[in-house]
VOGU-3710 file (C-alpha; in Angstrom, 3 decimals, decimal comma):
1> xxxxxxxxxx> 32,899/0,397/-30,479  31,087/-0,537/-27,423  29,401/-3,710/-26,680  25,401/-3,826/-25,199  24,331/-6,774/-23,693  20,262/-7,014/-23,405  18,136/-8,844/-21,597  17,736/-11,795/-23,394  21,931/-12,881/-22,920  22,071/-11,280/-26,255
11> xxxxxxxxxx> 25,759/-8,824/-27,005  25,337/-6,747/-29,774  28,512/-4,124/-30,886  27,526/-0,381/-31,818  29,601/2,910/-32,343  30,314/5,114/-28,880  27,532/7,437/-28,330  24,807/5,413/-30,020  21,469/5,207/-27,940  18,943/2,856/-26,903
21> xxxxxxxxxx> 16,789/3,876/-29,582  19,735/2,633/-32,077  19,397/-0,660/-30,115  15,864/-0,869/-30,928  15,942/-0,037/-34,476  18,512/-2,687/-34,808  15,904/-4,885/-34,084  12,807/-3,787/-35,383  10,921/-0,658/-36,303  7,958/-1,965/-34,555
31> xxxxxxxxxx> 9,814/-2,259/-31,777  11,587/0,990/-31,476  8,033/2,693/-32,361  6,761/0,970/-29,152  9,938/2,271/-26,991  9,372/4,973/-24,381  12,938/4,961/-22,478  15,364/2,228/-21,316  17,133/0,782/-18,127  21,229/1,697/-19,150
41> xxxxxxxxxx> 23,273/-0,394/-16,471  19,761/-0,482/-13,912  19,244/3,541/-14,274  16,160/4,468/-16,662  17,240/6,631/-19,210  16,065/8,837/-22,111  15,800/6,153/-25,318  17,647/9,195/-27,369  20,575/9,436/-24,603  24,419/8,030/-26,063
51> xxxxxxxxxx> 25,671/5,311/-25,007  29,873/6,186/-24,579  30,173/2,434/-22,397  30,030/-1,047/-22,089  26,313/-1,593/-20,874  23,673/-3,479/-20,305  20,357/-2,056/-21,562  16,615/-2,699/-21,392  13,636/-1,273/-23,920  10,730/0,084/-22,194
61> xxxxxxxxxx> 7,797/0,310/-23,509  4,135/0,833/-22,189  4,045/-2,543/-20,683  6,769/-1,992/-18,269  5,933/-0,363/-15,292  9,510/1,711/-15,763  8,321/2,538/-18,982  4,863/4,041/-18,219  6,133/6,110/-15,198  8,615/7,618/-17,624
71> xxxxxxxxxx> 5,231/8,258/-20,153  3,451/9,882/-17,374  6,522/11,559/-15,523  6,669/13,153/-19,250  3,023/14,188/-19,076  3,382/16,221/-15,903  5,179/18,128/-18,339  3,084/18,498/-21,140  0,289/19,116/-18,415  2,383/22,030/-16,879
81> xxxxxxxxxx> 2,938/23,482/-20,632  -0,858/23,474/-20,979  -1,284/25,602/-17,859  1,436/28,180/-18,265  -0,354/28,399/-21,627  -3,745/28,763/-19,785  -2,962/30,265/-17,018  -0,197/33,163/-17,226  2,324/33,617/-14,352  1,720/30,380/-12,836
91> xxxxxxxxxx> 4,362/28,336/-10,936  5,835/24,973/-10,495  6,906/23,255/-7,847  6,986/18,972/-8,151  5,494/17,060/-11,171  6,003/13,609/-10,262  4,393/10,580/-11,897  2,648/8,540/-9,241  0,689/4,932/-8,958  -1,822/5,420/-11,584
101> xxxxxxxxxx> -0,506/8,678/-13,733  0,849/11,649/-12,091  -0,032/14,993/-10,428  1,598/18,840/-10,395  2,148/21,126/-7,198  1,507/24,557/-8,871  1,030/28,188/-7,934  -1,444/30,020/-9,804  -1,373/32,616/-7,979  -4,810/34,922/-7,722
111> xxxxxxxxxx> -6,531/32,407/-10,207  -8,383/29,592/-9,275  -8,295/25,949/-10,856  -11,066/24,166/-10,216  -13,083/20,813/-11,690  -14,908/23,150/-14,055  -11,386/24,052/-15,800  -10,598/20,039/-16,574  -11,869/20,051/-19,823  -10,117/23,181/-21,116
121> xxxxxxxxxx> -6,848/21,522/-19,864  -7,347/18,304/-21,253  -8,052/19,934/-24,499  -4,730/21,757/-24,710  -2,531/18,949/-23,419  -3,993/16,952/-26,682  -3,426/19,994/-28,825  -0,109/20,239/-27,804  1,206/16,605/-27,801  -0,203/16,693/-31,246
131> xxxxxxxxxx> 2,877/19,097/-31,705  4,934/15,732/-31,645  7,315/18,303/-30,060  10,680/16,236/-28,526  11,984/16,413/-25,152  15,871/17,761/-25,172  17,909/17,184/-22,599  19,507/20,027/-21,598  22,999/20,158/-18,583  23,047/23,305/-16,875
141> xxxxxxxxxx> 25,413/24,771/-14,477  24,065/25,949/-11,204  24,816/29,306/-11,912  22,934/29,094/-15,137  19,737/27,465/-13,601  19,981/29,892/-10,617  19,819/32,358/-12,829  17,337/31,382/-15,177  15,246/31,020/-12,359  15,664/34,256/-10,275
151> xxxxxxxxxx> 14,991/36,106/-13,708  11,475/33,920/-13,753  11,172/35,282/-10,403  10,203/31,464/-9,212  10,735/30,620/-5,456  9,887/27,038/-5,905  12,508/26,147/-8,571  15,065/28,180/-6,562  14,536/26,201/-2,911  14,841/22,814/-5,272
161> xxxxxxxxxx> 18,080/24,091/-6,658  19,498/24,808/-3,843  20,083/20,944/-2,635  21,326/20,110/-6,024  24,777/19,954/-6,625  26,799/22,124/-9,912  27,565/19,508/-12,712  24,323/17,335/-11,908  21,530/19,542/-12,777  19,471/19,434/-15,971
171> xxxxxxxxxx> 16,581/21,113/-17,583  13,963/19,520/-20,505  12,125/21,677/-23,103  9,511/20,390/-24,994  7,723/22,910/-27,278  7,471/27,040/-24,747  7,731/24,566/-21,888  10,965/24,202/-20,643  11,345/22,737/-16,378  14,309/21,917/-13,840
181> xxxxxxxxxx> 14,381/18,211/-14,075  16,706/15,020/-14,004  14,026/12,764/-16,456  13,959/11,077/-18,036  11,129/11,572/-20,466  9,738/9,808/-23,883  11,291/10,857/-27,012  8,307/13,841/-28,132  4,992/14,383/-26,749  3,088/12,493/-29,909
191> xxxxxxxxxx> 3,466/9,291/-27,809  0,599/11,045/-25,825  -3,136/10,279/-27,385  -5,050/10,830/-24,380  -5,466/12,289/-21,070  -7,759/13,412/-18,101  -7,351/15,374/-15,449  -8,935/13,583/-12,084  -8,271/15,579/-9,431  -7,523/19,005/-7,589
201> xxxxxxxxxx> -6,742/19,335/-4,220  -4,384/21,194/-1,493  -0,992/20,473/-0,769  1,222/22,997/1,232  4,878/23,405/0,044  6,809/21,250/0,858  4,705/19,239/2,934  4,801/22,297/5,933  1,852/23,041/6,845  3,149/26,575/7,673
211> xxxxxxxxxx> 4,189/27,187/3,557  1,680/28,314/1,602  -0,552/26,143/0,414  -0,184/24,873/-3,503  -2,886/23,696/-5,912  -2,159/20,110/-6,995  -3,435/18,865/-9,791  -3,735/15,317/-10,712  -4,226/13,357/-14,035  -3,724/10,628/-15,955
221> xxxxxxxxxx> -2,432/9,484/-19,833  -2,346/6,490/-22,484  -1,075/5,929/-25,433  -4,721/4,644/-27,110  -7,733/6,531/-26,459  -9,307/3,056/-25,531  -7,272/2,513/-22,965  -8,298/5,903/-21,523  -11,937/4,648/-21,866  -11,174/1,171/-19,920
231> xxxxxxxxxx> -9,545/2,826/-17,476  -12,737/5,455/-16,893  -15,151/2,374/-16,264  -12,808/0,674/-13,713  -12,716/3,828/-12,004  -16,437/3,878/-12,284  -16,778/0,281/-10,877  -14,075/1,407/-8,426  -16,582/4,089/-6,850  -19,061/0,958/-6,444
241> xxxxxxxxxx> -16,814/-0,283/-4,256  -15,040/2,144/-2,539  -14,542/1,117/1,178  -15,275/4,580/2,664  -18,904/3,981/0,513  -19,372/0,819/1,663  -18,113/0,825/4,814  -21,018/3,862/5,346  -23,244/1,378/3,463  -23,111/-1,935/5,811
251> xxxxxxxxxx> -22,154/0,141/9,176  -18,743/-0,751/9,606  -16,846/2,052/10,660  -17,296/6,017/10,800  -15,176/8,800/11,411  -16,019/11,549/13,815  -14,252/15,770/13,480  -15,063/15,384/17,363  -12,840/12,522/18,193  -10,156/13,624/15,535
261> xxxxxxxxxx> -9,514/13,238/11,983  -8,007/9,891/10,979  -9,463/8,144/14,006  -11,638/4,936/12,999  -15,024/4,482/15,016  -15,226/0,686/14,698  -19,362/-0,190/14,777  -20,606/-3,020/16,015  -20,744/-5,049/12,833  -16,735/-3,823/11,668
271> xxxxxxxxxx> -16,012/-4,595/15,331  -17,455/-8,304/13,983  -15,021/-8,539/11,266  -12,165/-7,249/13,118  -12,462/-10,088/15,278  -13,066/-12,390/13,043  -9,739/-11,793/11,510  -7,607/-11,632/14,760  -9,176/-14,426/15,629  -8,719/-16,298/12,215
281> xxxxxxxxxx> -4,641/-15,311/12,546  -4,307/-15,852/16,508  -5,189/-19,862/15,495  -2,485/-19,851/12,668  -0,385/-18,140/15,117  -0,627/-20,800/18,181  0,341/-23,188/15,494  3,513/-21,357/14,765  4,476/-21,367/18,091  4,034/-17,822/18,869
291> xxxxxxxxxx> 2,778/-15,985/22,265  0,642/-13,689/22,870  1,724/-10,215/24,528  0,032/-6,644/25,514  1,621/-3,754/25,738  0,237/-0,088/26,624  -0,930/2,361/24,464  1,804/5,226/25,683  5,214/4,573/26,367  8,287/6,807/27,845
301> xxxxxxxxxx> 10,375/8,745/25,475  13,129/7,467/26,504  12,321/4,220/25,416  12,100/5,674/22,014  15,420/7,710/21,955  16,592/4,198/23,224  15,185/2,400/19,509  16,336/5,445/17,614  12,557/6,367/16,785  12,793/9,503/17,744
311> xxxxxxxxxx> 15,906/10,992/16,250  13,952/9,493/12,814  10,482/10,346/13,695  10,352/12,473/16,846  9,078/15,634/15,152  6,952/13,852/12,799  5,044/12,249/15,501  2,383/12,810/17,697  4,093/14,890/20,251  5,623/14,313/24,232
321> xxxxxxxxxx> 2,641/14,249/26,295  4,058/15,735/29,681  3,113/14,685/33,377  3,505/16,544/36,041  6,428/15,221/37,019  9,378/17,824/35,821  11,447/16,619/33,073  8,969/13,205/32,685  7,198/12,671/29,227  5,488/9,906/27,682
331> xxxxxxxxxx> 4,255/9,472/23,588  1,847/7,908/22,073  3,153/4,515/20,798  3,816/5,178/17,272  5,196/1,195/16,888  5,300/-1,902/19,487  9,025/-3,421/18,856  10,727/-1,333/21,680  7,864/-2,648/23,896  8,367/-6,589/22,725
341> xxxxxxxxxx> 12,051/-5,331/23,379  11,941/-4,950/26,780  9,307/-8,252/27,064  12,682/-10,018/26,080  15,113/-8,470/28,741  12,305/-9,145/31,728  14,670/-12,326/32,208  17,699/-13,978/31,629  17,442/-16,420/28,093  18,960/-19,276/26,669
351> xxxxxxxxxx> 19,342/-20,317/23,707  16,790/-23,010/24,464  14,503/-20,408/24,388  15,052/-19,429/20,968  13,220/-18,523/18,774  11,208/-16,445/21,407  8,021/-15,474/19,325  6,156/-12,499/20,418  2,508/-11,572/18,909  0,280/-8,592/19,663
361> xxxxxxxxxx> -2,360/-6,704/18,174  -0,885/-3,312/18,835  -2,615/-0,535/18,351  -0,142/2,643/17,593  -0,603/6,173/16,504  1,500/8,365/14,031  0,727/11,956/12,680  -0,390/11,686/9,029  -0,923/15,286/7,527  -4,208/16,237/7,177
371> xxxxxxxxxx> -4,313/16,056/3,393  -2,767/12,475/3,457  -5,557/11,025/5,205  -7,907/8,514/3,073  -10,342/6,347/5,097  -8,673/3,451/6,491  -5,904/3,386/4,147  -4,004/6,143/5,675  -5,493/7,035/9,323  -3,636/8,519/12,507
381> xxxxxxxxxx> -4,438/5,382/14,641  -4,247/1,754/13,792  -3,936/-1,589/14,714  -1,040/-3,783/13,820  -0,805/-7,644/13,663  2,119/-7,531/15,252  5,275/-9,639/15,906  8,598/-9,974/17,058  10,600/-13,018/16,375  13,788/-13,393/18,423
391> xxxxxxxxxx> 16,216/-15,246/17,422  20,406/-17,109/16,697  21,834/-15,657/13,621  21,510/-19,459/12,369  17,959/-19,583/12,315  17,286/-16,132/10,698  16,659/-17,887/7,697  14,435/-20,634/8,783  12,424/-18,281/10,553  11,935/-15,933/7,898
401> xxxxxxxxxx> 10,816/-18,449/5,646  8,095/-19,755/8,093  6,762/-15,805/8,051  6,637/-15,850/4,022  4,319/-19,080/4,179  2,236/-17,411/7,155  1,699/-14,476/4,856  0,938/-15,916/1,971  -1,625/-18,223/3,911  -2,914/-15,277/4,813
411> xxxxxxxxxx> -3,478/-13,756/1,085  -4,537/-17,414/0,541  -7,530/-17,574/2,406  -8,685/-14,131/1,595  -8,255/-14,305/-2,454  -5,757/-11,792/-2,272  -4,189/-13,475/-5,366  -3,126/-10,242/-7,062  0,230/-8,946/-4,870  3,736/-8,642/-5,807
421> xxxxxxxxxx> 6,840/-9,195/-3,064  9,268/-6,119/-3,025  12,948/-6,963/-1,551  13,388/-3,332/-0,046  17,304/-2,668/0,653  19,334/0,094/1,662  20,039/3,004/-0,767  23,391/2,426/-2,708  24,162/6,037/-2,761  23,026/7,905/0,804
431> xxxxxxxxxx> 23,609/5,248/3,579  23,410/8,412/5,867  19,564/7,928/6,968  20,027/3,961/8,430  21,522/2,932/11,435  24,227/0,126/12,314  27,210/-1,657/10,439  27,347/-2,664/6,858  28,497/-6,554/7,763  25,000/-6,285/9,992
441> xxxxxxxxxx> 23,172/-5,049/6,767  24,856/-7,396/4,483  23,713/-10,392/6,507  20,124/-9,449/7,000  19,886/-8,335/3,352  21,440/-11,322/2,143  18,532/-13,725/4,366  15,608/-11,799/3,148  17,162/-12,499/-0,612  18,041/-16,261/-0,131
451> xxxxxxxxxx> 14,933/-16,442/2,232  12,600/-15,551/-0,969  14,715/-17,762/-3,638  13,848/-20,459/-1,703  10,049/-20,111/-1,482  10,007/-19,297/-5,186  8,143/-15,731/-4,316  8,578/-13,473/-7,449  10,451/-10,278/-5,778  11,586/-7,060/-6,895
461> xxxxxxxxxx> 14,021/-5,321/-5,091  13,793/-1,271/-4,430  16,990/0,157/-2,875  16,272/2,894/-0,934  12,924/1,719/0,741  14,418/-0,336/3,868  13,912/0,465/7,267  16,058/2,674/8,738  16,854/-0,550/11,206  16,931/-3,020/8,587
471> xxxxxxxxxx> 16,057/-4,256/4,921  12,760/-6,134/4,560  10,354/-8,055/2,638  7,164/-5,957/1,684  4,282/-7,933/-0,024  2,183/-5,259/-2,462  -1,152/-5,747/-3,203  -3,514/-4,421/-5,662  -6,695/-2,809/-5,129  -9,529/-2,667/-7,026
481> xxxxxxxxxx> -8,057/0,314/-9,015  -4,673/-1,698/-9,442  -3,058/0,791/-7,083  -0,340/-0,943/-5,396  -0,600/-1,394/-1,201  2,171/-2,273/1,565  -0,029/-5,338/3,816  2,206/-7,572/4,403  5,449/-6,741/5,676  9,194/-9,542/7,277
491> xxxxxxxxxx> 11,734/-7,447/8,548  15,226/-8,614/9,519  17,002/-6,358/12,369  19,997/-6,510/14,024  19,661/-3,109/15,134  17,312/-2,947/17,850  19,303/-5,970/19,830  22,040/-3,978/19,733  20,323/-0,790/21,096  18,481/-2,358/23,917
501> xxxxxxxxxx> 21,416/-4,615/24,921  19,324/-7,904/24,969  21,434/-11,062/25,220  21,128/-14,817/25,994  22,951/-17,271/26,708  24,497/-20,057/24,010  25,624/-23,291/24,339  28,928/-22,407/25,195  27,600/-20,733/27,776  28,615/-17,290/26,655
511> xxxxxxxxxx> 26,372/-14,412/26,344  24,990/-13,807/22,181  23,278/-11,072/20,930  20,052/-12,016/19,300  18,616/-11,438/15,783  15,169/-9,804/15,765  12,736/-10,246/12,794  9,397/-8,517/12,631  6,548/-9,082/11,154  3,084/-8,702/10,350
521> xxxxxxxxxx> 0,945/-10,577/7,618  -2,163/-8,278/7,685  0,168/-4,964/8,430  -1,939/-2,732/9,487  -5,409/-3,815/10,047  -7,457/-0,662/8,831  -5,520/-1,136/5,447  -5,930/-4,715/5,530  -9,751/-4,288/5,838  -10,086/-1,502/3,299
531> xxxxxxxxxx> -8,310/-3,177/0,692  -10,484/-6,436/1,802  -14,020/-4,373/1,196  -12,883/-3,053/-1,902  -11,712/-6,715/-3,315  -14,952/-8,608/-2,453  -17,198/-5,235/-2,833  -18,538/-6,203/0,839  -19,452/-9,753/-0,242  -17,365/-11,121/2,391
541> xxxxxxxxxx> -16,661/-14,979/2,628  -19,347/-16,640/4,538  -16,953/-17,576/7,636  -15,828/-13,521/7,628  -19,320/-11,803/7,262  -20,449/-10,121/10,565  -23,741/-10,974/10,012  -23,754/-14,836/8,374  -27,870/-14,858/8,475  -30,732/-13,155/7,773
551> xxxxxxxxxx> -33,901/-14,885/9,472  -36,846/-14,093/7,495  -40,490/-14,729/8,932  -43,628/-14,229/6,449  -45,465/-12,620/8,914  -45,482/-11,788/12,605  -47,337/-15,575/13,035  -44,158/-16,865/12,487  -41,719/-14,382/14,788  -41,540/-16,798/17,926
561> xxxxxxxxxx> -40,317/-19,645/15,678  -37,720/-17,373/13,976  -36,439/-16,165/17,773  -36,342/-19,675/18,682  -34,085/-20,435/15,897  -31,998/-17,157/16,103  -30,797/-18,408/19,444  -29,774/-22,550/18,341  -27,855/-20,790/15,533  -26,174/-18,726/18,011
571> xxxxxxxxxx> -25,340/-21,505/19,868  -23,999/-22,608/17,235  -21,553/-19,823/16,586  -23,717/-18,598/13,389  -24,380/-15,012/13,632  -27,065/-12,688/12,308  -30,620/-11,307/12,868  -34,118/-11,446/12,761  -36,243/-9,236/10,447  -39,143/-8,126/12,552
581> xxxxxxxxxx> -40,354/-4,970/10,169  -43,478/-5,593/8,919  -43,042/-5,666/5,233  -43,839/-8,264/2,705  -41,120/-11,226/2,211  -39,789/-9,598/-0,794  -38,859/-6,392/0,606  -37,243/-8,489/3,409  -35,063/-10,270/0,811  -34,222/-7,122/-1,466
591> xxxxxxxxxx> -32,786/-5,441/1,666  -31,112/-8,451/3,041  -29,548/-8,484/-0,311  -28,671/-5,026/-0,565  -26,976/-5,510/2,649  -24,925/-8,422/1,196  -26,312/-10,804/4,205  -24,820/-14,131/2,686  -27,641/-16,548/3,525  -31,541/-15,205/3,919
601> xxxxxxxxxx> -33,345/-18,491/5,930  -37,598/-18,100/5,533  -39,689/-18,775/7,616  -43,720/-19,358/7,251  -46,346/-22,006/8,222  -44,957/-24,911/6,556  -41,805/-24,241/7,953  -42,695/-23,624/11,538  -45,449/-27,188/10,911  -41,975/-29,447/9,858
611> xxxxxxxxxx> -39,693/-27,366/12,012  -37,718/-26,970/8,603  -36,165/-23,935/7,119  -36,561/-22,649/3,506  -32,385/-21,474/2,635  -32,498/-18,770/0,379  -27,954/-18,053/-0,717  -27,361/-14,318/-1,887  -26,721/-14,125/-5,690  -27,659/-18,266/-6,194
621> xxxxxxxxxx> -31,615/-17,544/-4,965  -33,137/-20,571/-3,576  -31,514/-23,726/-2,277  -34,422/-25,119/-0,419  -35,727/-26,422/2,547  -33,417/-28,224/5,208  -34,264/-29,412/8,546  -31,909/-27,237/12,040  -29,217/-30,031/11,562  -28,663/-30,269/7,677
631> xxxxxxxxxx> -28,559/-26,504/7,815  -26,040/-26,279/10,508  -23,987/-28,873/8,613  -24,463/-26,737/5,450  -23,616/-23,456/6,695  -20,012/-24,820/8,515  -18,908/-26,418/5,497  -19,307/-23,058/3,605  -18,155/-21,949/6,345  -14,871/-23,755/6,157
641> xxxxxxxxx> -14,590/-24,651/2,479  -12,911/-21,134/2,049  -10,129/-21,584/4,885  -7,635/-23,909/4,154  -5,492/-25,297/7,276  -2,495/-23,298/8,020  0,598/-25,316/7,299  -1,046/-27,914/4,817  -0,070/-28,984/1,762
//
């Protein structure tokens, strides 16, 4: 007999070799009906898969997000059984589920799949999950899979084989489908009631952009066909308020093949909201005590060998940019810490100086593949909110704590109310890929978790997703689509002192190596602003709009009075326009409206007689007439009514 404990403190006793789904039968029918795979000792597993062991064991089902990334992880499958079906000879190379279902690198060779073949697929993957065909499990030696493939004559499954090791490889077969793959998957394809395919695009092999190019095929699943549907209208409402749409729309930002792929053009009115927001974190940050720094745009390689960036990311990067100096070359600064590094060492420190906090809006550059770039979201240059905390290994803690309530002020004030906080640790398997001692690690991992316990933050924790420096804190947020998004980001590092030699001076007057922690609330601030747009649908909050007011005269009568008041208002840091077209009032409003102006102010004859203005608020319509100095008063308390102070209660 062996015992499983579930989640719920619960022990329950079953024979050696009985399965999750056992488990769930135990308990209900309903239940097990429901149950896609289960978490066996923290690894997701195939519900079907015995159980020879003491264990602990959790049910998946649709709700969990382990559960449907196991549903659509099995879909790739039943997708890629509907195309060797449709499309004879094809080839496979990764089927992954991702954020919001799950896509297929495939080779179809000479045939084409294109947006005009989505229906066709769709209809077979329904035809064959219909089937209610189950997914075996299937161990295979290397020689076996080696061979299976070479007499399939397929490349792709060959070059994945080859950094698997003999005794850990398996294969699934569900129905003629049968694929190189470690699942796990849902117990037959009936689970599946509805998909669509959403996507086709490029993606070379491998991610090389000197391999061939693949086809990749994206799409999506649910268990109800209504789900399918309410999914289809949020990506319809999504497309509304896509930030590349909008951000066309209101004249924030453009992009430009001249000046390079994944290089923001910031217009004048983005430009607005960009500073708005440094300026809106630079107050919060003088209250934290931190100060600010600049740093140039290139630095030396060395300096990079130095932080161990470029043994990790040299030939990913943007590369050496050589002078003509023999043997001297400088890069493009692809992050600011080795900069904020050698800020530190300019002179000697105490420990009376500590915590030393360093804040810059960096701007760095990194080499995202061409098919990876997405408006702001992923871009080749952007602008961090970036800091550098340096401090005693006894105030790691404290310190860290004071970042979590800076970012969630942050989210705070900019109804970002839907995130999630992700503890991301070292890998418990491959420790090969991070850099300095496991007591370092263990102490910096252990602050980030005691850090978060203490703030009450609902975390997760992801091994394998830490810097290669140190573990962090990652705060997700979702977009309009309810994809998930890296902003904010704490990261504890004893790694970098070490590398760069800094030191300072205790109160024993012996020489300490400091802890670095760094951080940035908004991340990266072509992200940040994306997700923003998206969120409010370019409705920004009054204090955030670029343009707070649209001045409005009747006629041309009335322009000198509506240029009079354009410039009070401006002294009165209240920013907008005046509408000098000549077109009737309404028009004037409609397009004010349309360009999500936040308050339209009128002005005719009566107006201009009582030196009044008529206050018109987008989406409310009228509030009414208010003399300069009521509507000044009005306009900062929106203003402010949306900002709470940083640090109160």
């Amino acid at each position: 007999m062996i015992k499983i404990s579930l989640p719920d403190g619960s022990v329950k006793e079953f024979e050696k070799g009985a399965s999750a789904m056992d488990v769930a039968l135990s308990i209900s029918e309903g239940l097990a009906r429901n149950v896609l795979s289960a978490k066996v000792n923290g690894e997701v597993w195939d519900s079907n898969r015995p159980i020879n062991e003491d264990a602990s064991v959790q049910l998946l089902t649709w709700k969990d997000t382990d559960g449907k990334s196991t549903f659509w992880h099995s879909s790739a499958h039943l997708m890629a059984e509907a195309l060797e079906a449709l499309y004879p000879g094809i080839k496979f190379w990764i089927g992954p589920p991702v954020e919001n279902g799950f896509y297929y690198d495939v080779d179809a060779g000479e045939q084409s799949i294109s947006s005009n073949d989505f229906g066709k697929i769709e209809a077979k993957m329904i035809e064959l999950a219909r089937q209610k065909n189950t997914f075996e499990r299937i161990p295979m030696s290397k020689a076996d899979a080696k061979s299976y493939f070479e007499e399939k004559n397929d490349e792709y499954k060959l070059d994945l084989l080859e950094g698997l090791e003999d005794g850990s490889i398996t294969f699934y077969k569900q129905g003629n489908f049968t694929d190189l793959c470690r699942g796990p998957h849902i117990p037959n394809t009936g689970f599946i009631k509805a998909a669509k395919i959403t996507n086709v695009a490029g993606a070379f092999f491998k991610g090389d952009q000197s391999n061939k190019q693949l086809t990749r095929i994206y799409g999506i699943t649910f268990p109800k066909q209504g789900e399918l549907k309410e999914y289809l209208t949020m990506v319809e409402e999504a497309k509304k308020r896509d930030h590349r749409k909008l951000g066309q729309e209101l004249d924030l930002f453009a992009f430009s093949e001249k000046v390079g792929k994944g290089l923001p053009l910031w217009l004048p009115k983005g430009a607005m909201l960009r500073e708005r927001l440094e300026n809106f974190l630079k107050k919060a940050q003088l209250k934290a005590g931190y100060l600010p720094v600049v740093t140039p745009h290139i630095g030396s390689k060395k300096l990079y060998e130095t932080s161990g960036h470029w043994e990790k990311y040299g030939e990913d990067s943007f590369q050496p940019i050589k002078t003509p100096e023999e043997g001297e070359e400088f890069m493009l600064k692809p992050m600011n810490c080795p900069h904020h590094c050698e800020i530190f060492k300019t002179r000697p420190r105490s420990y009376k100086d500590l915590p030393l906090r360093l804040a810059e809006f960096g701007t760095v550059y990194r080499y995202e593949q061409s098919g990876e770039l997405h408006g702001l979201t992923r871009v080749r240059g952007f602008t961090q909110d970036d800091a550098h905390i340096f401090c005693a290994n006894h105030q790691v803690e404290n310190e860290f704590k004071k970042v979590i309530d800076l970012v969630l002020y942050v989210f705070k004030s900019l109804g970002f109310d839907d995130f999630s906080a992700q503890i991301s640790l070292r890998s418990k398997e491959d420790r090969s890929k991070y850099i300095g001692n496991d007591e370092d690690w263990d102490k910096a991992e252990q602050a980030i978790i005691n850090a978060s316990a203490e703030k009450n933050l609902e975390t997760v924790i992801e091994y394998g997703e830490a810097a290669f420096y140190g573990p962090k804190l990652d705060f997700m947020v979702k977009d309009a689509l309810g994809r998930k998004w890296q902003l904010g980001t704490i990261q504890v590092d004893y790694q970098l002192p070490n590398r760069f030699e800094l030191e300072y001076v205790g109160a024993d007057n012996q020489k300490h190596r400091p802890v670095m922690i760094h951080r940035a609330p908004f991340g990266s601030m072509e992200r940040f602003i994306a997700i923003l747009i998206e969120n409010t649908a370019g409705n920004f909050p009054l204090w955030l709009s670029p343009e707070q007011i649209a001045i409005l005269p009747i006629s041309e009568k009335y322009e000198d009075y509506a240029n009079e008041l354009f410039l009070d208002l401006q002294e009165q840091d209240i920013r907008g326009y005046v509408d000098h077209r000549d077109e009737k009032i309404g028009r004037k409003i409609r397009d004010a409206e349309m360009n999500k102006i936040p308050l339209m102010l009128i002005v005719g004859e009566k107006e201009q007689q009582e030196r009044k203005i008529s206050v018109r608020k987008k989406g409310e319509g009228d509030i009414g007439q208010l003399s300069f100095e009521e509507f000044v008063l009005f306009a900062n308390k929106e203003i402010n009514k949306n900002i709470p102070k940083f640090g109160a209660k």
